[in-house]
Structure formats: structure tokens, C-alpha cells
N, C-alpha and C positions, 0 to 999 in steps of 0.2 A: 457577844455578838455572834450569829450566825454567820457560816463560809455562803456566798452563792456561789457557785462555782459553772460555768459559760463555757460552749464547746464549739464548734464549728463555725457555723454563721451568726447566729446569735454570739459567739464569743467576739467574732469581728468587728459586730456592730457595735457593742460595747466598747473594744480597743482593751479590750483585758480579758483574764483567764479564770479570775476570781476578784472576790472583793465579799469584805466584811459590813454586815449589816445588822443596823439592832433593829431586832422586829419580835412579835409575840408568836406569831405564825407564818403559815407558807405563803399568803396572798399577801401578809406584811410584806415580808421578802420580797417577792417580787412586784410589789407596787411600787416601795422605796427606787428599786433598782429600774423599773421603767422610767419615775421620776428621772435618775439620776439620769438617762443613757440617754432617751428621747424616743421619738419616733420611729427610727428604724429596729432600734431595739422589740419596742412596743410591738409593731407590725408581727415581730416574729415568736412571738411572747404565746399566742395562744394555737399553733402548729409545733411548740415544743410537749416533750414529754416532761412530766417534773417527777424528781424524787428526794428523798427526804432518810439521807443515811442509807443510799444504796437501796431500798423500797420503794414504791410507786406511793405518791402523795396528794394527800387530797389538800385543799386550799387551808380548812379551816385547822389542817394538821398544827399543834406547837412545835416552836423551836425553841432552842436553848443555845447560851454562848459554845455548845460542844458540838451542834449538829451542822452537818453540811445540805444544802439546797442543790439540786444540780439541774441545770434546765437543759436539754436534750432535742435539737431540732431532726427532724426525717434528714437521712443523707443518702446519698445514692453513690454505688459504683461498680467495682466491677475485675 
């Protein structure tokens, strides 16, 4: 099973910091994980950046049980 791994806002909306998912690729992952979280997750799903083992990923990218997913929303500060 792939890590998805959730940071900022999107990690809050969740109520978690990661979670394991079995999927074939990157838009598996993160389809399963909108399923699971709902709609506010969702909302913020496609203002995040994704990457796939620390690289910038495209949807139809594979996973495997070793790789991590990390989805990345804009943050501001200062």
C-alpha cells in the first residue's frame, strides 16, 4: 500500500497526517482518500501540489506498496 501523506489544511481536513492506501496510481490515491475524507478534504484536493517520492507527479504516475504520495496545499506567511 502506498503512504499518502497530508500537510497543512488539507492534513486538518483529513484529521490525520498520513494514511495507507492501496491504489495502482496517483489519482487512485487520491480518489480513494477524497472518498474516504469527504468534502472538505475534496474542496482542497485540487489547489494542492502532488508529489510522488519527493518529485512533482502527474495523476496517471504508478505506485507501489514503497512509494509515498504527498499532497501539498499553497501556505502563506511570514
Amino acid at each position: 500500500m502506498a503512504t499518502l501523506r497530508l500537510f497543512a489544511s488539507i492534513r486538518e481536513a483529513a484529521g490525520t497526517g498520513s494514511v495507507e492506501i492501496e491504489a495502482n496510481t496517483v489519482a487512485e490515491v487520491i480518489d480513494h482518500a477524497s472518498t474516504r475524507f469527504g468534502g472538505d478534504f475534496q474542496s482542497l484536493v485540487p489547489i494542492c501540489r502532488v508529489w510522488l517520492n519527493g518529485e512533482p507527479a502527474l495523476d496517471g504516475d504508478a505506485v507501489g506498496p514503497a512509494d509515498e504520495v504527498a499532497l501539498l496545499p499553497p501556505v502563506s506567511g511570514g
